[in-house]
PLY file of the C-alpha trace (Angstrom):
ply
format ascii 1.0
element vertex 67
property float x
property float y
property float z
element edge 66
property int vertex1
property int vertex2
end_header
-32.82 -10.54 -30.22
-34.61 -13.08 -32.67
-33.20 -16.38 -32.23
-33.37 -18.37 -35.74
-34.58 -21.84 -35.39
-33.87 -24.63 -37.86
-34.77 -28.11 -38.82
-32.59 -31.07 -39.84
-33.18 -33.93 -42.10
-30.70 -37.55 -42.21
-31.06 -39.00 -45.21
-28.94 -42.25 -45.32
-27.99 -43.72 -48.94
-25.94 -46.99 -48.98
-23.14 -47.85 -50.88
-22.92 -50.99 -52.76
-19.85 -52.63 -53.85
-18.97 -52.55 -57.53
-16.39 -53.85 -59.42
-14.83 -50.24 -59.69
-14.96 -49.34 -55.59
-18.47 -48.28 -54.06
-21.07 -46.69 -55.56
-24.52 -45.08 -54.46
-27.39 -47.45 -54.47
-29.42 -44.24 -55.59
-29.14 -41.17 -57.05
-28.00 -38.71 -54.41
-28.27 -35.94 -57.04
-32.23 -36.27 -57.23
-32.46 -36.86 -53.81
-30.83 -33.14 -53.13
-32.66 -31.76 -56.10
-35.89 -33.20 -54.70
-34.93 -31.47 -51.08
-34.03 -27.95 -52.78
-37.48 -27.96 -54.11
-39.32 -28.33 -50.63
-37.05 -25.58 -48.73
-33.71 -27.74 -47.77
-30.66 -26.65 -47.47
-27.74 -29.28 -48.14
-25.79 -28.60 -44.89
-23.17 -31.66 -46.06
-22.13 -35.34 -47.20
-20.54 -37.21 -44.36
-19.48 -40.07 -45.05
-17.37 -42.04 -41.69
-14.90 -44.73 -42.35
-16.42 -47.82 -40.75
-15.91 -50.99 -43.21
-13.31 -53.29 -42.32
-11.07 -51.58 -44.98
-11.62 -48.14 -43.73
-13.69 -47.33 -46.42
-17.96 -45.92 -46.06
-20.91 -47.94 -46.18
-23.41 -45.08 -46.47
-23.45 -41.63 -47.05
-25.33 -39.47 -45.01
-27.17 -36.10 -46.24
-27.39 -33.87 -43.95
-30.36 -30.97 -44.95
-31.57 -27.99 -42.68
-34.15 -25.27 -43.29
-36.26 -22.53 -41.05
-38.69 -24.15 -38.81
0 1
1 2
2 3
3 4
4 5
5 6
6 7
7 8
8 9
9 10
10 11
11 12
12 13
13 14
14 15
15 16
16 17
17 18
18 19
19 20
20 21
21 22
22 23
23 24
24 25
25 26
26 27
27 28
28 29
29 30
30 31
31 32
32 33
33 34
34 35
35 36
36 37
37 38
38 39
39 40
40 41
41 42
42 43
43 44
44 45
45 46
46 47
47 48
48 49
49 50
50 51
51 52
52 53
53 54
54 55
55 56
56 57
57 58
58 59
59 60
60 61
61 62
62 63
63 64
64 65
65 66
């Protein structure tokens, strides 16, 4: 039985606060993109609820691939 191993990357993006709610202090779209091209997978976007208001500070990027 062949065991797949894999590899994970944390990419951390801060949110800034806008005048319309939080938004991405960079492009999270280029950053996946960028990823994709070098074998990532996006695994998923987590974002946790730790401001005073409940709302997120950073997103988090979560990529795997073979190792």
């Amino acid at each position: 039985m062949c065991k797949t191993m894999y590899e994970y990357r944390f990419i951390k993006i801060k949110l800034k606060s806008g005048f319309k709610g939080r938004k991405p202090e960079e492009d999270y779209h280029e950053i996946i993109e960028q990823y994709a091209r070098e074998g990532w997978r996006l695994v998923q976007i987590f974002a946790p609820a730790i401001s005073g208001y409940g709302a997120a500070e950073f997103y988090e990027l979560i990529f795997e691939r073979n190792k």
